[in-house]
C-alpha positions as CSV (number, residue, x, y, z in Angstrom):
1,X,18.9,0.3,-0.2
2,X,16.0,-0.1,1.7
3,X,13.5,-2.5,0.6
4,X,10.4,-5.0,1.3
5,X,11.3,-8.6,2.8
6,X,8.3,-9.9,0.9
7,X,7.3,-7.7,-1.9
8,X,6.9,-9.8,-4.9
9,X,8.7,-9.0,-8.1
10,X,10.0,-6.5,-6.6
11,X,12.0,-7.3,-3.8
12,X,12.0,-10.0,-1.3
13,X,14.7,-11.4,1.6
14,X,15.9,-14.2,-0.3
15,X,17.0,-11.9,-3.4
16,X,14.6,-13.2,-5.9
17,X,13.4,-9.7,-6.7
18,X,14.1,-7.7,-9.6
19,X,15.1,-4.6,-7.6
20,X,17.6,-7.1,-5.7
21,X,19.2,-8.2,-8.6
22,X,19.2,-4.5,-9.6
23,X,20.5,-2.7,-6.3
24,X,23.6,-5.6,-6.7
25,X,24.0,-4.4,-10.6
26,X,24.3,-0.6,-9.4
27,X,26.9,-1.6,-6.1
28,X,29.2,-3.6,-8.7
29,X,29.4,-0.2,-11.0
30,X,29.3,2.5,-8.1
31,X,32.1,-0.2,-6.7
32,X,30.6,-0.1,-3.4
33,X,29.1,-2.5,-1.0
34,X,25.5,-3.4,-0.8
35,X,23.8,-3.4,2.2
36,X,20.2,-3.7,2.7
37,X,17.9,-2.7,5.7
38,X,14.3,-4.9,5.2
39,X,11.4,-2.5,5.7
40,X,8.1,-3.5,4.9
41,X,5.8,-1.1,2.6
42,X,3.6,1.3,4.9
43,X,2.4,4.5,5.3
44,X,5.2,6.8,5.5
45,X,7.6,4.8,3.9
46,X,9.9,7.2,2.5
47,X,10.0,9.0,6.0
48,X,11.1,6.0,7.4
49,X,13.6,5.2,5.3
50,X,15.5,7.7,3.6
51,X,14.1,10.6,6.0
52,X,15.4,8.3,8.9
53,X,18.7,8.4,7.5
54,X,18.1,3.8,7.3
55,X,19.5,4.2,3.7
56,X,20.8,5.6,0.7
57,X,19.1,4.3,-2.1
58,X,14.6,3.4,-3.1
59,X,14.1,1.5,-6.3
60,X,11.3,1.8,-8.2
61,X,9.5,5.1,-7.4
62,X,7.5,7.6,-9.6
63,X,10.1,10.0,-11.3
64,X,9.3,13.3,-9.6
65,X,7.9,11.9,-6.7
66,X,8.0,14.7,-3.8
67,X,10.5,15.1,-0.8
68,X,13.2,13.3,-2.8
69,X,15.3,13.2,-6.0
70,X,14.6,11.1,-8.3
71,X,17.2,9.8,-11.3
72,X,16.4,9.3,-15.0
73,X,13.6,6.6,-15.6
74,X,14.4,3.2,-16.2
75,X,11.0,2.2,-17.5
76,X,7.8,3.0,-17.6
77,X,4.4,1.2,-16.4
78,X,0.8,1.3,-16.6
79,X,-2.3,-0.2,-15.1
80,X,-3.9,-3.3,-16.6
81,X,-6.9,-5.6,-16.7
82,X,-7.0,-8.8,-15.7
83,X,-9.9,-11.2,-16.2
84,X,-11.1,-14.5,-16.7
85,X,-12.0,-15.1,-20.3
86,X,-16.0,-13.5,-19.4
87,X,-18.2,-15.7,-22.2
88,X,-15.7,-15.1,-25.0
89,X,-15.2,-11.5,-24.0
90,X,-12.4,-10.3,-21.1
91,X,-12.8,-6.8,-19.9
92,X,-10.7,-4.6,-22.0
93,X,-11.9,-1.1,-21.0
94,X,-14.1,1.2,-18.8
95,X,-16.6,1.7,-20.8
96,X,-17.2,-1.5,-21.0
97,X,-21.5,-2.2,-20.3
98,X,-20.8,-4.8,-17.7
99,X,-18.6,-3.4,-15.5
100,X,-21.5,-2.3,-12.7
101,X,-22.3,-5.5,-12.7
102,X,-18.8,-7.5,-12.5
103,X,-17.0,-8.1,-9.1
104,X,-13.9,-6.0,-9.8
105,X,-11.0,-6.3,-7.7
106,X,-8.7,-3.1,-6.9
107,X,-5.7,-2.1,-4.8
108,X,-6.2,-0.2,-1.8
109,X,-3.2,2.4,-1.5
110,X,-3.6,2.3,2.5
111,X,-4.1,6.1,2.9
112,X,-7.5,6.9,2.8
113,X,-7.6,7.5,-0.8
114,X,-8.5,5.7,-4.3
115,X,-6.3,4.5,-6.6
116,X,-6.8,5.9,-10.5
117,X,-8.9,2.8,-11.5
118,X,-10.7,3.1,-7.9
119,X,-11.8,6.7,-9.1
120,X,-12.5,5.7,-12.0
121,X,-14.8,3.1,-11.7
122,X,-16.9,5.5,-9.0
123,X,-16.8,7.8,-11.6
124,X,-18.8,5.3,-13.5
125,X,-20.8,4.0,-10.9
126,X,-19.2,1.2,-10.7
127,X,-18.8,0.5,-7.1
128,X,-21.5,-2.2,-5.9
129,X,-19.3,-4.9,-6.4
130,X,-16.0,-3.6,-6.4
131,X,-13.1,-5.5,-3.9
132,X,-11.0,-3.6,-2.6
133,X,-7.4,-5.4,-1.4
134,X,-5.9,-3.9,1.4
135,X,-1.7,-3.2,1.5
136,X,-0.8,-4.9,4.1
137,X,-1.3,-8.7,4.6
138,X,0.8,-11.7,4.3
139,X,1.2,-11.6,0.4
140,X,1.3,-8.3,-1.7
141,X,-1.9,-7.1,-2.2
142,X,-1.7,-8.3,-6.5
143,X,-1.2,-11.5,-5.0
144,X,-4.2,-11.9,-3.3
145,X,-6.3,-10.4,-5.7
146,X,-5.1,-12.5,-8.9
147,X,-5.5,-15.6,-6.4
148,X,-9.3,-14.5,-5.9
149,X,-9.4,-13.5,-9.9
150,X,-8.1,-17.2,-10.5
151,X,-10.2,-18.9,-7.8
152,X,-13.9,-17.6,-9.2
153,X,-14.2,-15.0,-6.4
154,X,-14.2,-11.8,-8.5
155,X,-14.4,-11.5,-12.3
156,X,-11.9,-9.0,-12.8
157,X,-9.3,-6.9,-11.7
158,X,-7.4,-3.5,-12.7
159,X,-3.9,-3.7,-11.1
160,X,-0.4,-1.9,-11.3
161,X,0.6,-3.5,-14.3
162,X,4.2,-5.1,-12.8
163,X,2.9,-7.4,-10.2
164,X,-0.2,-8.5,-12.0
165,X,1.6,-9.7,-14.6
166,X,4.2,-11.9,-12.6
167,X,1.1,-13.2,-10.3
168,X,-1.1,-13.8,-13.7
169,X,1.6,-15.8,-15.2
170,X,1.9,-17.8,-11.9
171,X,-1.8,-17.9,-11.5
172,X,-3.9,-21.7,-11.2
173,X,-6.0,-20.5,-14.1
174,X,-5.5,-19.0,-17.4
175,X,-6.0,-15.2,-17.3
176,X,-6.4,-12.5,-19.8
177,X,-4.2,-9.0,-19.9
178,X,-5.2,-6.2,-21.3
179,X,-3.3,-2.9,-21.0
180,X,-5.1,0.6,-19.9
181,X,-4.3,2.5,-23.2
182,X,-4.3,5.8,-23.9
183,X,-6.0,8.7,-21.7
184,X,-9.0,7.7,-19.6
185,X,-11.8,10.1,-19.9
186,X,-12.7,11.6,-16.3
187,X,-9.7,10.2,-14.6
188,X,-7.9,12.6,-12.2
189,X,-4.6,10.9,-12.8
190,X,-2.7,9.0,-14.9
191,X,-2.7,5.6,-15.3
192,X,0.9,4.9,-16.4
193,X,4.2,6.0,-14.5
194,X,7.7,6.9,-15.1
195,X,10.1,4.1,-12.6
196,X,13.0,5.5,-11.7
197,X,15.2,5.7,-8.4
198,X,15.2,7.8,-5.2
199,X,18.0,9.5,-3.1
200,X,17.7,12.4,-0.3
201,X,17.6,15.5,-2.3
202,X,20.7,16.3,-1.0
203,X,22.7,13.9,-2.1
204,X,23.8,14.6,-5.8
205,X,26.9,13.4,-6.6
206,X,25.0,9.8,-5.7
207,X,21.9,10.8,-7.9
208,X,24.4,11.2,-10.8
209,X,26.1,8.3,-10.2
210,X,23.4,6.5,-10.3
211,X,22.1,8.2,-13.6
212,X,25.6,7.1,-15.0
213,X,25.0,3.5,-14.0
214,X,21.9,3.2,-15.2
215,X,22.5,4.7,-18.7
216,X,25.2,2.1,-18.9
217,X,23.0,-0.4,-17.4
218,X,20.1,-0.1,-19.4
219,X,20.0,-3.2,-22.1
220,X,20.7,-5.1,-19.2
221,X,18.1,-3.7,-17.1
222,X,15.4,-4.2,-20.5
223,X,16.6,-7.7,-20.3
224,X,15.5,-8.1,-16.7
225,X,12.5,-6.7,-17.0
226,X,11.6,-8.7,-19.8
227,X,12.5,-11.8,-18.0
228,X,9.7,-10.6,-15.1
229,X,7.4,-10.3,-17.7
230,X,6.6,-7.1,-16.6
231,X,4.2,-5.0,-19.2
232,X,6.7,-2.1,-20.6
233,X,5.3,1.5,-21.9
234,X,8.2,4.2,-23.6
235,X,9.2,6.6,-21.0
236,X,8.2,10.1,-21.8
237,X,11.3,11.0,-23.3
238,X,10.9,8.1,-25.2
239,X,7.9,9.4,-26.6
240,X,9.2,12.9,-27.2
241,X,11.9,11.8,-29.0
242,X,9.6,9.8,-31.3
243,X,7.7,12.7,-31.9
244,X,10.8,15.0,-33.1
């Protein structure tokens, strides 16, 4: 697998990741070694690591994403709010009167573009006071901006739901999470993902391995996430099949 040395709950060298204690489930039932090449998160990330030939095997991608294939989903996460109780009220939505004039943090994706709250908040005219967090730095970037969030330096934040929860929970101030639910009006694209993992798209008989493993894997893998605290939404075919 090819990971981040310092990618918190994800990954990180000394194994205290989720995806580390993950990629070693998935080598004990494919009954092969694990081996992992540390590559931090950058622009072209995929490119250099599965399109370099570096490894086999990315955790925790957007099912479909492009230029690979992807296996069956093995949860599903969302956006959420973070914020300092804000005089009784924390920021549960954006249509929310004070968000033009709260200092909101955000997550910069590194390439130029917005992330969904990002565009959503311009949408709004919401962009005055908005902080944007960079990718690269010596923490993740939900690090840094739950440790501004908790320090008084911005009111709020909307953050990929998995690391701001494990930062809020380890946060030197009591912090509020609230979900994105639903469909955002205006928004150009969703606010909640499919995680699954990512092979070269011509590797198959490894994709579906790995689809075997993580079917059998699964309670253990809920367990895990669980553990991390990380905020859980039903996959898609989840939700189809409650809808049958």
């Amino acid at each position: 697998m090819c990971a981040d040395p310092d990618n918190l709950p994800y990954s990180h060298r000394d194994g205290s990741g989720y995806e580390n204690r993950l990629a070693s489930w998935l080598a004990e039932e494919l009954h092969r070694p694990l081996q992992v090449a540390w590559v931090p998160l950058q622009r072209g990330f995929v490119r250099k690591t599965l399109g370099e030939g570096r490894c086999d095997v990315l955790l925790g991608v957007p099912a479909g994403l492009e230029r690979v294939a992807t296996t069956r989903p093995y949860y599903r996460s969302g956006y959420v709010f973070l914020s300092r109780p804000l005089q009784g009220r924390p920021l549960r939505g954006f249509e929310d009167a004070r968000l033009k004039e709260l200092r909101i943090g955000v997550q910069l994706p590194g390439d130029g573009a917005a992330t969904p709250p990002g565009q959503v908040l311009a949408q709004r005219g919401a962009v005055e006071h908005v902080r944007g967090f960079e990718p690269l730095g010596e923490q993740p970037s939900a690090q840094r901006a739950v440790r501004a969030l908790a320090a008084g330096e911005i009111d709020a934040a909307v953050l990929w739901g998995p690391p701001a929860a494990f930062f809020a929970q380890r946060a030197s101030a009591p912090l509020v999470l609230t979900p994105v639910r639903g469909t955002v009006a205006g928004a150009a694209s969703p606010f909640a993902f499919d995680i699954a993992l990512a092979v070269r798209p011509r590797d198959g008989a490894l994709r579906a391995a790995l689809d075997a493993a993580l079917q059998r894997l699964q309670p253990r893998i809920d367990g895990l996430l669980m553990q991390y605290g990380l905020p859980l939404l039903p996959t898609e075919a989840q939700t189809q099949e409650g809808l049958r």
